[in-house]
C-alpha positions as CSV (number, residue, x, y, z in Angstrom):
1,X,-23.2,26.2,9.0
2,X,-26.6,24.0,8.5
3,X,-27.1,20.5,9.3
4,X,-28.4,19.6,5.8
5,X,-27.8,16.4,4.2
6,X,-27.3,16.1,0.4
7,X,-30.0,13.5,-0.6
8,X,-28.9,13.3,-4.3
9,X,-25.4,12.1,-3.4
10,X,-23.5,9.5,-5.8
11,X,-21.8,7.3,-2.9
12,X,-22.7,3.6,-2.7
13,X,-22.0,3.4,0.5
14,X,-22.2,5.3,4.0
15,X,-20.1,6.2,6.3
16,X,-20.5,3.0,8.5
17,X,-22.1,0.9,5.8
18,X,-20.3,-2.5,5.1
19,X,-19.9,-3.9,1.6
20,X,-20.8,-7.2,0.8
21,X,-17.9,-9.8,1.5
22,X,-16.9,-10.6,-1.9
23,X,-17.2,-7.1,-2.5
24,X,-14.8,-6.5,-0.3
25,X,-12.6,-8.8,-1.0
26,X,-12.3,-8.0,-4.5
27,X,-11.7,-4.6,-3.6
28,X,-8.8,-5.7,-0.9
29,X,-6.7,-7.2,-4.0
30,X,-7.2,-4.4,-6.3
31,X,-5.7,-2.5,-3.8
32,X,-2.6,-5.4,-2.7
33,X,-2.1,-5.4,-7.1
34,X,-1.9,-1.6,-6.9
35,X,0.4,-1.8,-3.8
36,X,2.6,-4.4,-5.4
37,X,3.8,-2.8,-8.7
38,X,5.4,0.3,-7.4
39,X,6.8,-1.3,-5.0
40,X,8.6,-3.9,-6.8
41,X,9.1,-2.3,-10.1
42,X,12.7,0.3,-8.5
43,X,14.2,-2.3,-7.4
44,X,14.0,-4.4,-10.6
45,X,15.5,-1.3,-12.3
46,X,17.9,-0.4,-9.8
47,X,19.2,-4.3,-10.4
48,X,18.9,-4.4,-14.0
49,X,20.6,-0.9,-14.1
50,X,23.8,-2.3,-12.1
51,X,23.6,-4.9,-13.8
52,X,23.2,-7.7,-11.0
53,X,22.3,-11.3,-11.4
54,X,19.1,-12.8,-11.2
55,X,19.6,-14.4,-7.6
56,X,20.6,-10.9,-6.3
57,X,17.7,-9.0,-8.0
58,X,15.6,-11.3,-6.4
59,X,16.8,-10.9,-3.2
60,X,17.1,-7.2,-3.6
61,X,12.9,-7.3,-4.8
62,X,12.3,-9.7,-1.8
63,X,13.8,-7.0,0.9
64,X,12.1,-4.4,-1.0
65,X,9.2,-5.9,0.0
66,X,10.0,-6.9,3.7
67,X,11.2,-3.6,4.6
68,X,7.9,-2.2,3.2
69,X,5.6,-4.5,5.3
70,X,7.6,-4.0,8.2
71,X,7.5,-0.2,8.0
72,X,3.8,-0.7,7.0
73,X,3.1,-2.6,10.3
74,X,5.3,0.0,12.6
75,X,3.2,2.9,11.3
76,X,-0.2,1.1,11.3
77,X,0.4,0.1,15.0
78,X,1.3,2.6,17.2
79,X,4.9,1.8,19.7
80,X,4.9,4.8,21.9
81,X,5.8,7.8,19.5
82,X,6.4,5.6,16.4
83,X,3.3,5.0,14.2
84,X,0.4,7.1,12.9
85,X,-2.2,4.3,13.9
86,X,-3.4,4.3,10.2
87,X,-3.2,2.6,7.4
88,X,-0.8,4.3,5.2
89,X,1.7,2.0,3.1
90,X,5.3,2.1,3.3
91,X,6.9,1.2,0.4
92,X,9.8,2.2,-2.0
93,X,9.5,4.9,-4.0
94,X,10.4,5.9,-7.8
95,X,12.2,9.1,-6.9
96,X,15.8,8.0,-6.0
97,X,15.4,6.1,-9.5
C-alpha cells in the first residue's frame, strides 16, 4: 500500500475540519427532520389502523418518541456492556407495520 493522497478529491471538508456554525446547525436539523418522520409515522398507522382515539394516538406517538431517545442515549453512552459509544439512533421501525 502507498501513502498517496488523492489531491482531486470532491469533499468539502477534512477529516478534522469544522463547518461553519450555521452550517452546522442547519445540517443538525436536517438530520432531527429526517430522524423525526420515521419515527413517528408507525405509530400513527399502528393507531389509526386500530382504530384508537386521538388522545391515545398521541400518547402512543409521544412514547414512541421517549423510548427512542432513551434507547438513543443508552447506546450513545456507554453503562458497562450496554452501549456502542456512537451515535446511532434508536427509533421505531416500519417492519412490524
Amino acid at each position: 500500500m502507498s501513502d498517496q493522497q488523492n489531491t482531486a478529491s470532491d469533499l468539502i471538508y477534512q477529516l478534522e475540519d469544522k463547518p461553519p456554525f450555521l452550517q452546522a446547525i442547519i445540517g443538525a436539523v436536517t438530520h432531527l427532520l429526517a430522524i423525526f418522520v420515521p419515527m413517528v409515522t408507525p405509530a400513527l398507522i399502528v393507531g389509526t389502523a386500530l382504530q384508537l382515539s386521538s388522545e391515545t394516538n398521541a400518547y402512543l406517538v409521544s412514547m414512541a418518541m421517549i423510548a427512542s431517545g432513551v434507547g438513543t442515549w443508552l447506546q450513545v453512552n456507554r453503562y458497562g456492556m450496554v452501549g456502542s459509544g456512537l451515535l446511532s439512533i434508536q427509533s421505531v421501525n416500519f417492519s412490524f407495520v
